[in-house]
N, C-alpha and C positions, 0 to 999 in steps of 0.2 A: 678639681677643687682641693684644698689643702688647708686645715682646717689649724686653731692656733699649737705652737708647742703644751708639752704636756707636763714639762719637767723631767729630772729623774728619777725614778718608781722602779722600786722590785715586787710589786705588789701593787694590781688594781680591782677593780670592779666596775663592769660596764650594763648600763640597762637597755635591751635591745627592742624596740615594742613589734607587737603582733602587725599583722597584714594581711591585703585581699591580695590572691595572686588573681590575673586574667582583668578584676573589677566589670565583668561580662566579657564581652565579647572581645580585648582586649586580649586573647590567648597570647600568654608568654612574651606581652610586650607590654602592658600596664598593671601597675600595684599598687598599694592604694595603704598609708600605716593608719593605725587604728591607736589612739592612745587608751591609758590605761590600764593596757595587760600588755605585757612579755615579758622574756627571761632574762636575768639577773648570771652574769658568769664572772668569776674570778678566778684570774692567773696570778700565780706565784711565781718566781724564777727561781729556779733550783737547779745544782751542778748536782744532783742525784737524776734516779732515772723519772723520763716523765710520767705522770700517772693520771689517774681522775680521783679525785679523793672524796669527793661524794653529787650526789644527786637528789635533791629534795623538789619539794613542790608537786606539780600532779601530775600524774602518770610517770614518778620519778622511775618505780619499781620496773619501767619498762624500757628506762633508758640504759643503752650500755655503758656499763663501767672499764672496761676496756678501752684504752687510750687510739687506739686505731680503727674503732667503728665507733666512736664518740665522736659527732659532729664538731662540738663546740670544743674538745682539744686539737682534733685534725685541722679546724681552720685554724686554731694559737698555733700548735706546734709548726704549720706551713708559711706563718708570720715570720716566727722565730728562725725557721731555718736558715736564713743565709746572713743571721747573727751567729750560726753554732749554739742555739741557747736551748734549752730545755725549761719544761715546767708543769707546777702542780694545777690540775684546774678543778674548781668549783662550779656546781650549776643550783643554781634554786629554779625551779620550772614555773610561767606562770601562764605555760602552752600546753595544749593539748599534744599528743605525741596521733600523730598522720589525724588532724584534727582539721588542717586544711586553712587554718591562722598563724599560717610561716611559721611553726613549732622548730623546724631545725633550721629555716633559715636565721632565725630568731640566736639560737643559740651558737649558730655557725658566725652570724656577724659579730654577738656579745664576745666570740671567744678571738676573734683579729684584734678586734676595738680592745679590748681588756690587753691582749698581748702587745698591744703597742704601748698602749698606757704605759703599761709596767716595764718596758724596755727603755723609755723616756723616748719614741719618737714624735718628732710630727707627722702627723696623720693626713695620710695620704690616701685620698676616699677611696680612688684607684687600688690603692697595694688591700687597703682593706677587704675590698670587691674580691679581690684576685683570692686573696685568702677563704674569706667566707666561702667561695664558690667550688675550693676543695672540700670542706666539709659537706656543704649543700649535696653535691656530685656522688658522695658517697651514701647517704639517706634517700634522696629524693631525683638525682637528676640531674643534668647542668643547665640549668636555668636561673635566671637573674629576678623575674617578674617578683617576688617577697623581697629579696638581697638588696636591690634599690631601694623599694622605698623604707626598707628598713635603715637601711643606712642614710636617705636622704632625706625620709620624712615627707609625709605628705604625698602626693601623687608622683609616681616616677617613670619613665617612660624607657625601656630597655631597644635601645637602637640596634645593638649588637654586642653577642655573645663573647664572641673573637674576632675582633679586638675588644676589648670591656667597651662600650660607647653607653651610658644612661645619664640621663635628662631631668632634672628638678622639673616639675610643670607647673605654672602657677593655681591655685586654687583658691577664688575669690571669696564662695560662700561658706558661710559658718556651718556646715551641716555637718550631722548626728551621724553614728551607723551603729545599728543593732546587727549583735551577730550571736547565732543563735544554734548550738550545736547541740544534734541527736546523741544519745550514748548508741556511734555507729563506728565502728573505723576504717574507714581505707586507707589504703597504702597508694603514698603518689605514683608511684613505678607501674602500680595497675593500672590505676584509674587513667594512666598515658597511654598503657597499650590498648584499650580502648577504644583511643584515637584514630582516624583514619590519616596517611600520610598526604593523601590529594584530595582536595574537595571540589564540587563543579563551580565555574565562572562566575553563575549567580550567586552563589553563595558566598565565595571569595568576595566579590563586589560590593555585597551587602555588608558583611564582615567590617569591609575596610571601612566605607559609610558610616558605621554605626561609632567602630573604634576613634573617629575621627572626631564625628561628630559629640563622643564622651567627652572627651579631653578637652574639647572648647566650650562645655556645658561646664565643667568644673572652673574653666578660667574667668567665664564672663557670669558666671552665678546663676544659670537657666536652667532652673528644676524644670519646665515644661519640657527644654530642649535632651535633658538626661532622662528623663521620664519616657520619649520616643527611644534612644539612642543605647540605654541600657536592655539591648537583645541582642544575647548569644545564639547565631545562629552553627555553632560547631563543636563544643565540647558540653553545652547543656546538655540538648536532647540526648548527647548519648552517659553521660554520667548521671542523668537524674533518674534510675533505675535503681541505682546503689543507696540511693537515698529515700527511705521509705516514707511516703507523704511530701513528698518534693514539692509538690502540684500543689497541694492543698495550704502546705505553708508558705507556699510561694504568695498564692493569692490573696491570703490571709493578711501578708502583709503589704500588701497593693490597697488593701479594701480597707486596711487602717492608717492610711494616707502615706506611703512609702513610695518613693519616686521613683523607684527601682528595686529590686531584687533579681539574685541571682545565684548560683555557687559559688563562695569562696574555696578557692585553687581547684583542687581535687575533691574537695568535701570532707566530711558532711556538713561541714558548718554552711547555714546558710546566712547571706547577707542583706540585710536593707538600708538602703541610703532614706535619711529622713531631713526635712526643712529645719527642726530643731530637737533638744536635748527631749522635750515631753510629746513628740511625732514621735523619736527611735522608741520609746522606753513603749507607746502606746501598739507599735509594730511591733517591738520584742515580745511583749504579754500575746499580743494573739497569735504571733509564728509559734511560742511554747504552747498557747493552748488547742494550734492547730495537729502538731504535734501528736497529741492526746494522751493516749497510754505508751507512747515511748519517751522516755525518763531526757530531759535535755537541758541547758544550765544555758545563758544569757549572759553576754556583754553590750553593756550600751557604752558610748563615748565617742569622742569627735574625734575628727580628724586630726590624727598626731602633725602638728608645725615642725618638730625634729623628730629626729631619725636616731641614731642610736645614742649614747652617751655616758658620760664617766657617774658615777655614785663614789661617794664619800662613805 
């Protein structure tokens, strides 16, 4: 897909919004953008050397300033390279850093998208993917599940790694999603090894079932049918350890009419899909009060319709 030109710009800023990786049982092949929140990056082009010249927003103080473990310059500067271009990058944060709402995906697509901007290309969703996925690789992993639907907005379906292959999904209903993060942090790189590499038949089966059966729950508008369909049966049970009260805010928000919950990516944020804007907000209050004495902050908003984009 190739999206319109941009002009010529030595100087942009792009808003990249947060995301479900997995959206349950969907491991590493559905994402799901949240509008709302996410990070804000701007590229400058400069014929000096490249840098990061600052990082504000939350959990700025933990992001590297260092232009080679800085997601959101590694995916600019991987844009830029086969321009020969260099450049100054900006980040305002409006992710958690290993918060589990595509914080470096986030920052990794802002910093392509930004670097295209400001080069005057058109924007090639592909070359953006491509870039983003170097920064991503270096934080978190090579995986697309955030990087899609950041960049495409809305539900996205990752077909394959290599070659980039992902998938716009249509998404008929209006629905909410509360997400709702503990002051916990995992780091994605763990929360993978985790993972087991084979799983048994039944479960693979089930897996697929479930992932299938999501994806056509979001297209045709069937809260009953994503209410069955939203069970991970492979990277819940073994990540919901790392998350203290998993169980308790999970159901918490099932019993205040949420159609679904689950992990978003790695954690610890957890997710509820809701029918509408005052179902998430009524989910959100009890997952925090499930919670209880561990300290945790709330985003409610609907499903982002786009994916990343320019700011003025």
């Amino acid at each position: 897909m190739t999206l319109p030109a941009t002009g010529n710009r030595q100087l942009a800023t792009a808003f990249a919004p947060g995301s479900i990786g997995n959206v349950g049982p969907g491991f590493d092949v559905l994402g799901l953008a949240v509008d709302g929140i996410g990070d804000r990056v701007t590229v400058e082009l400069t014929d000096g050397e490249s840098r990061v010249a600052s990082v504000t927003g939350r959990d700025a103080d933990l992001v590297p300033l260092d232009a080679t473990r800085n997601a959101a310059a590694i995916a600019a500067l991987a844009y830029l390279r086969p321009y020969g271009r260099r450049a100054i990058v900006s980040i305002e944060k409006g992710l958690p850093l290993a918060g589990g709402m595509g914080g470096s995906a986030a920052s990794s697509v802002g910093g392509a998208y930004a670097a295209a901007l400001a080069i005057g290309d058109d924007i090639d969703t592909n070359k953006i993917i491509a870039a983003a996925l170097e920064g991503e690789s270096a934080v978190a992993g090579r995986h697309l599940d955030n990087i899609a639907p950041c960049v495409l907005g809305g539900l996205a379906l990752v077909r394959s790694v290599d070659p980039i292959d992902v998938v716009a999904l249509p998404v008929r209903a209006a629905w909410w999603v509360a997400l709702v993060t503990p002051r916990v942090r995992i780091q994605t790189k763990e929360a993978r090894a985790l993972l087991p590499q084979e799983c048994d038949r039944a479960t693979w089966i089930q897996q697929m079932a479930n992932t299938t059966a999501l994806a056509h729950a979001f297209a045709i508008g069937d809260g009953d049918l994503l209410r069955r369909a939203l069970d991970d049966k492979y990277a819940e049970p073994r990540r919901a350890a790392l998350i203290p009260r998993f169980y308790d805010v999970k159901r918490a928000a099932l019993d205040a009419g949420s159609l679904g919950s689950s992990i978003s990516g790695s954690g610890p944020t957890i997710f509820a899909i809701a029918a509408d804007e005052t179902a998430a907000r009524a989910c959100a209050d009890a997952m925090q009060h499930a919670f209880a004495d561990i300290e945790s902050s709330a985003h409610v908003g609907p499903i982002a319709k786009q994916g990343v984009r320019r700011e003025t």
